[in-house]
C-alpha positions in Angstrom: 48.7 -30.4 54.2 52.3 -29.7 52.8 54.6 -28.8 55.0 55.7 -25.7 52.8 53.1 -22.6 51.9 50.6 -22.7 49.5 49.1 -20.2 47.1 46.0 -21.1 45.8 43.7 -19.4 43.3 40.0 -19.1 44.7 38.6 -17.2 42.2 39.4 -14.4 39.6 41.8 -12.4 41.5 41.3 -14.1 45.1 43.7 -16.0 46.2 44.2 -18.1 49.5 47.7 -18.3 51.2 47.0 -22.0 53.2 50.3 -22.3 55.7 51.5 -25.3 57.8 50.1 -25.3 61.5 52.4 -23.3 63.4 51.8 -24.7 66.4 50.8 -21.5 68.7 49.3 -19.3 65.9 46.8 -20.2 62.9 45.5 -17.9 60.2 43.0 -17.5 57.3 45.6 -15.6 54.9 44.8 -14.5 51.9 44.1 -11.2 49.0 42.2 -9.9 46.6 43.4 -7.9 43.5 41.8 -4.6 42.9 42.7 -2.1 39.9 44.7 0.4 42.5 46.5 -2.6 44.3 46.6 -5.4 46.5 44.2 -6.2 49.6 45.4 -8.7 52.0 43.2 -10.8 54.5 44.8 -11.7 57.8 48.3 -11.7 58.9 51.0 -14.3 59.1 52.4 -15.3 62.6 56.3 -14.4 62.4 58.5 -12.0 59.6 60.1 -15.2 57.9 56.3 -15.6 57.1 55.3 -12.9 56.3 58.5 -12.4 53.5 57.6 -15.9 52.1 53.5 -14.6 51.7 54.4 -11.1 50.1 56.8 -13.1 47.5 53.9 -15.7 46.6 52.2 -12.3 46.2 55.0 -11.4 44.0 54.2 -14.6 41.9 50.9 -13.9 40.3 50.5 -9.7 41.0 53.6 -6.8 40.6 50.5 -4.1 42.3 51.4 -3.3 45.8 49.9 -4.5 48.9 47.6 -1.3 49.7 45.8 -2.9 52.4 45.3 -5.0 55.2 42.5 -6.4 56.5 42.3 -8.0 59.8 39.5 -10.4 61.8 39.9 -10.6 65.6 40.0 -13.9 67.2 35.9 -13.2 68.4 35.6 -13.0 64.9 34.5 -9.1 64.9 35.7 -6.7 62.3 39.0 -4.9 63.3 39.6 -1.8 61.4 41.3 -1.8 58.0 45.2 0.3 57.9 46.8 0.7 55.2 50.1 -1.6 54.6 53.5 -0.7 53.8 55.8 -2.7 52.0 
């Protein structure tokens, strides 16, 4: 794996967002494109991420991130918030 972030197209309108290890905190990033906006999967681990994931966002989409989804480590569904940008 590259030391820098990579976008990668999944499907038609999926993306995944694969990231280095960060050493204390790993993440399954990724979002979907809807017609009203963007959906993300997961969070990134500091803000310096987190700029660098909503500007690959920026790459392929101008729709703004409406949600943001969010697995527990257990692996059980957390509620979905909306996200500001």
């Amino acid at each position: 794996m590259s030391l820098e972030p990579e976008l990668r197209q999944v499907s038609d309108d999926v993306y995944a967002y694969l990231q280095p290890d960060g050493s204390w905190y790993l993440n399954n990033t990724g979002f979907l494109i809807s017609s009203s906006g963007v959906i993300s999967v997961d969070a990134t681990s500091t803000e310096r991420r987190t700029r660098a994931y909503l500007d690959a966002i920026g790459t392929v989409t101008s729709k703004p991130v409406r949600t943001r989804g969010h697995r527990r480590h257990a692996g059980l569904p957390a509620p979905t918030t909306a996200a500001s940008r």
